[in-house]
C-alpha positions in Angstrom: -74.8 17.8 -8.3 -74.2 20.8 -10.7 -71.0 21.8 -8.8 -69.7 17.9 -8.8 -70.6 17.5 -13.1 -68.4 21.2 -13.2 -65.2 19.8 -11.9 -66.0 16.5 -13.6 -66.4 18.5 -17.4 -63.2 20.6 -16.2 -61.1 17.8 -15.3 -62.0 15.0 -17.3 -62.7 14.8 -21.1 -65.9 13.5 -20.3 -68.9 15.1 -22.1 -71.0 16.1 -19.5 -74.1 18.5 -19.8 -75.1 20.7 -16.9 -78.7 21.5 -17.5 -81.3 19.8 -20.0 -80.0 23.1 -22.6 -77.0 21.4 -22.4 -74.7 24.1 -21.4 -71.7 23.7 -23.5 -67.8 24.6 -22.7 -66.9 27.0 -25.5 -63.7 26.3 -27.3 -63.6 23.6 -25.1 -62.8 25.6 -22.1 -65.3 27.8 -20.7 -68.7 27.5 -19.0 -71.5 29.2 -20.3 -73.8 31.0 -18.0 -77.0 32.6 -17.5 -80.5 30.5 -16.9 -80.5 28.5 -19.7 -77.0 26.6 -18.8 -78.4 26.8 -15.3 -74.6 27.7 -14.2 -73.7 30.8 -12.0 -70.1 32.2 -11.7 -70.3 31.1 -8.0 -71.0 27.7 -8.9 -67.4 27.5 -9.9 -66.1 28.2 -6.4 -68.4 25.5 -5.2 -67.2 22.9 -7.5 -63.9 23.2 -5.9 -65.0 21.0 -3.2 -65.2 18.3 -5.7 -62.0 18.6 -6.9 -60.4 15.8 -5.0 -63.6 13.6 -5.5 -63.2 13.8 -9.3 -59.6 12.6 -8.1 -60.7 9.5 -7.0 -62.8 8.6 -9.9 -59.6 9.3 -12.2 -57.3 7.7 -9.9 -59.9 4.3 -10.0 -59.6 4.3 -13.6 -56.2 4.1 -13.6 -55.7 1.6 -10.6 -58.1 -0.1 -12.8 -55.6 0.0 -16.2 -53.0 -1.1 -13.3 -54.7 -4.2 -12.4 -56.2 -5.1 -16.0 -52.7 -5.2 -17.4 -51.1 -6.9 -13.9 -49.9 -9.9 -16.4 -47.5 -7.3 -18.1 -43.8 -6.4 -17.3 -44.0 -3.9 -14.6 -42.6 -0.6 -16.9 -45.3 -1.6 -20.1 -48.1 -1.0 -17.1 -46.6 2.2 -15.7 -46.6 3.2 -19.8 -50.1 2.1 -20.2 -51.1 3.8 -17.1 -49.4 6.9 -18.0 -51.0 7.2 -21.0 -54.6 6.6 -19.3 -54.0 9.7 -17.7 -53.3 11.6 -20.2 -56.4 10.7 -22.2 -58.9 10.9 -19.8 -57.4 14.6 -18.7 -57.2 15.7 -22.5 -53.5 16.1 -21.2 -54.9 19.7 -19.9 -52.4 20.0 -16.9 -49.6 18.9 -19.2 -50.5 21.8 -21.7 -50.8 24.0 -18.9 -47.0 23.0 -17.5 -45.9 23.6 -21.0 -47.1 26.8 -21.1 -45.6 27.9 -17.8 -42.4 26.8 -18.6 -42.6 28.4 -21.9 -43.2 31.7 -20.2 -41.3 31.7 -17.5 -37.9 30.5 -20.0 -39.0 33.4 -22.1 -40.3 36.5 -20.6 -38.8 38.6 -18.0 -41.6 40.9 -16.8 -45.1 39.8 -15.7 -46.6 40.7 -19.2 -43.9 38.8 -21.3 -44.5 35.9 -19.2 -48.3 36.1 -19.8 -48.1 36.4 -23.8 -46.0 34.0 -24.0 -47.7 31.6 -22.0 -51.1 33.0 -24.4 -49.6 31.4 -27.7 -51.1 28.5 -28.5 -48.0 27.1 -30.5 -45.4 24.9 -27.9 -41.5 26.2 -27.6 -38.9 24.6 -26.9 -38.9 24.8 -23.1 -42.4 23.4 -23.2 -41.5 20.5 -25.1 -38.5 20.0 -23.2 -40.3 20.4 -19.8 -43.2 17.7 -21.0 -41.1 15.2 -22.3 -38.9 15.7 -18.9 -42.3 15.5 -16.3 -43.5 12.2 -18.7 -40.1 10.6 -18.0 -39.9 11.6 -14.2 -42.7 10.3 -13.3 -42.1 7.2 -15.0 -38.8 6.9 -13.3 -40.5 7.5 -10.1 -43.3 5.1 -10.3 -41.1 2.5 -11.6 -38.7 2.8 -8.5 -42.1 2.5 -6.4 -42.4 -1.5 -5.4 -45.1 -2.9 -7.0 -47.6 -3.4 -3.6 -47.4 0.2 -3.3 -47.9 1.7 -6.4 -51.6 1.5 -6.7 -51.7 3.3 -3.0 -48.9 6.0 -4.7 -51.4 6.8 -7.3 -54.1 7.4 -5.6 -52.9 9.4 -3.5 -51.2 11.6 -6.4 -54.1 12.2 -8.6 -56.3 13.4 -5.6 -53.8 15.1 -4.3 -53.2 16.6 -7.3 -56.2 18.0 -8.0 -56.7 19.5 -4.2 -53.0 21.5 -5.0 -54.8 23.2 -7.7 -57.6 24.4 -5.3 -54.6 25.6 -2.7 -53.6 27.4 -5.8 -57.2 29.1 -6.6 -57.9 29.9 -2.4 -56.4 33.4 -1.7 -55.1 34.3 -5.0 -55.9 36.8 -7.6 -56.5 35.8 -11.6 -53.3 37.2 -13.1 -55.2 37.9 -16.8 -58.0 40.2 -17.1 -60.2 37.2 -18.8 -59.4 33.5 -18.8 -61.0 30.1 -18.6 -59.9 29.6 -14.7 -61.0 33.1 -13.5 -64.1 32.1 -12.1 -62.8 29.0 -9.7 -59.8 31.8 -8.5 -62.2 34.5 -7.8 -65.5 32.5 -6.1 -62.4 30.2 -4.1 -63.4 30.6 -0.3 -62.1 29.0 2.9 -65.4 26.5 2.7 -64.3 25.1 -0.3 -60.8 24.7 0.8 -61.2 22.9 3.8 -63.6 20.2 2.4 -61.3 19.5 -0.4 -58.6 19.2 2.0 -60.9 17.2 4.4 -61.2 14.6 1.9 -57.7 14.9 0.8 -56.8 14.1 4.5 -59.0 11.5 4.9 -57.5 9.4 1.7 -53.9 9.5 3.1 -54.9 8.5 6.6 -56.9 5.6 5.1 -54.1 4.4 2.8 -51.1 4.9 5.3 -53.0 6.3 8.9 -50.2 8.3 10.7 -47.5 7.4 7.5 -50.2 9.1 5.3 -50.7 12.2 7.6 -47.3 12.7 7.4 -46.8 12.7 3.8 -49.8 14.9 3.3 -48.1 17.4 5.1 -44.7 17.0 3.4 -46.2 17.3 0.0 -48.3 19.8 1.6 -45.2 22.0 2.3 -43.8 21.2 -1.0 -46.8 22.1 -2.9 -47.3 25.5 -1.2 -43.7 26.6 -1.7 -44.2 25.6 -5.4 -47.7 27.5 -6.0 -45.8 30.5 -3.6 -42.9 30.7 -6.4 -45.3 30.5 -9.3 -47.6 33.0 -8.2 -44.7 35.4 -7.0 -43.5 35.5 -11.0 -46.8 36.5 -12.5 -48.6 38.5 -9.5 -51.4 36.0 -9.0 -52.2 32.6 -11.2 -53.7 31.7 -14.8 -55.6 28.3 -15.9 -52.0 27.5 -17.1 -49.8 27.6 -14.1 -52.7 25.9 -11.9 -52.2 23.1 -14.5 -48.6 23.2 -13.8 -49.2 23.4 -10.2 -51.4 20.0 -10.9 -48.0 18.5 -12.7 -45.7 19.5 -10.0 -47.6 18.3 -7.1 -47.9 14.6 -8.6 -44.3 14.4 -8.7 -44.1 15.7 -5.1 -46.5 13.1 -4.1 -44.6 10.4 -6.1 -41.1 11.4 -4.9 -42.1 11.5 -1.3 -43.7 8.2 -1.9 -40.2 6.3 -3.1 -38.2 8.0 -0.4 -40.4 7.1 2.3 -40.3 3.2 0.5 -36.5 3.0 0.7 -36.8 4.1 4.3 -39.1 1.5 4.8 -42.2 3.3 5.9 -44.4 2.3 3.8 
C-alpha cells in the first residue's frame, strides 16, 4: 500500500500521508525517508508498478468530467476535460515538457541543457511548446468520434504514465541529485513488466487484438522518443520523464484518430 499512495502523491495533487508521521514531500517534490516517514529509497522502484494503476484512477476522473458534462457541445467537454487533467496532475508533466524544450532550444552541450532545464522561470520555447501540446491534443481528441473518445482517454493517461516507467527501467539519473533519482535508480525488470502487464491488459480489454496493436505502435513510438531524449542529456531528469509522459499521450491520441478514419476502431 505504501508503494501504491507513493505513485498516487507523485502523480496526483492529492495529499496523501505515508506513515502516521505524515511523511511530507518537501518543496512539494521529494519524499522524505528514514523510519519516521516509514519510506525507503527502494520503495520508489516499487511504486513503479503502480504507475499505470494511478492511470486508471486519473483517467476515471476524467471519463467522469466527460460524461458529467455529455449535455455540452462536444469541444466545451474536451476543454473541461483538458483542464481536469491539468489540475489533478498540478500540470507536473506539462512543467516538465516545458523544461525540456527549454533546454534542449537553448543549450548545446549536456550541461547547458541541464541548467537550463534547472531554472525555474519558463522561456520562450517552453511557453511555445505548452501552449502547442494543449492545442494538439485538443485538435486530436476533437477529431476522435464521440463513442470513442472515453476509450482514447483511457488508454492515454495509463499509457502515459507506464512510458514514464519505460523511461526510468535501464537508464541512468542524468543530475547528480533530483526529485526523480530514486524511481530511475531502484527501476528493475519486476517493476517493468507489471506496469506493462496492466498496461496490456487495458488495451486488449478496450479494443482485444485492435488494442494490442496500438500498444505496440505507441509502444514503438514511445521508445524512439524516450531513446532521442535520453541520447541529448546522457540518461533522464524528473523533467524529461514528464515530457516523455506529454509525448506519449499524443502518440496514444494520434494513433487513436488514424486507426478511427481507417475504421478500426
Amino acid at each position: 500500500m505504501r508503494r501504491f499512495l507513493i505513485a498516487l502523491q507523485f502523480l496526483t495533487i492529492f495529499p496523501i500521508k505515508i506513515s502516521a508521521e505524515g511523511a511530507r514531500l518537501p518543496d512539494g517534490q521529494g519524499f522524505a525517508f528514514g523510519e519516521k516517514s516509514g519510506i525507503k529509497e527502494r520503495d520508489f522502484g516499487g511504486a513503479l508498478s503502480y504507475f499505470p494503476v494511478v492511470g486508471l484512477l486519473i483517467s476515471a476522473a476524467l471519463i467522469l468530467i466527460l460524461s458529467a458534462f455529455n449535455f455540452l457541445p462536444y469541444p466545451v467537454k474536451i476543454i473541461l476535460v483538458l483542464i481536469g487533467s491539468i489540475i489533478i496532475t498540478g500540470a507536473m508533466h506539462l512543467d516538465g515538457f516545458a523544461d525540456t524544450c527549454d533546454g534542449f532550444s537553448a543549450g548545446k552541450s549536456k550541461e547547458e541543457i541541464l541548467e537550463v532545464m534547472r531554472d525555474p522561470h519558463i522561456g520562450t520555447a517552453g511557453v511555445a511548446a505548452v501552449v502547442s501540446i494543449i492545442l494538439l491534443k485538443f485538435t486530436l481528441m476533437a477529431a476522435i468520434p464521440d463513442g470513442i473518445l472515453w476509450k482514447s482517454l483511457l488508454m492515454m493517461v495509463v499509457f502515459g504514465r507506464w512510458s514514464q516507467v519505460l523511461a526510468c527501467y535501464g537508464s541512468r539519473y542524468a543530475r547528480e541529485n533530483g526529485k526523480a533519482k530514486s524511481f530511475v535508480e531502484y527501476a528493475t525488470l519486476k517493476e517493468l513488466a507489471i506496469s506493462g502487464i496492466i498496461t496490456i491488459l487495458v488495451f486488449l480489454l478496450l479494443g482485444k487484438w485492435k488494442g494490442f496493436f496500438l500498444f505496440l505502435s505507441v509502444s514503438i513510438a514511445a521508445y524512439l522518443s524516450i531513446h532521442y531524449l535520453k541520447k541529448k542529456i546522457a540518461g533522464v531528469t524528473g523533467d524529461t520523464i514528464g515530457a516523455v509522459n506529454e509525448i506519449s499521450e499524443i502518440w496514444v491520441l494520434l494513433f487513436m484518430l488514424i486507426s478511427s478514419r481507417v475504421s478500426l476502431w
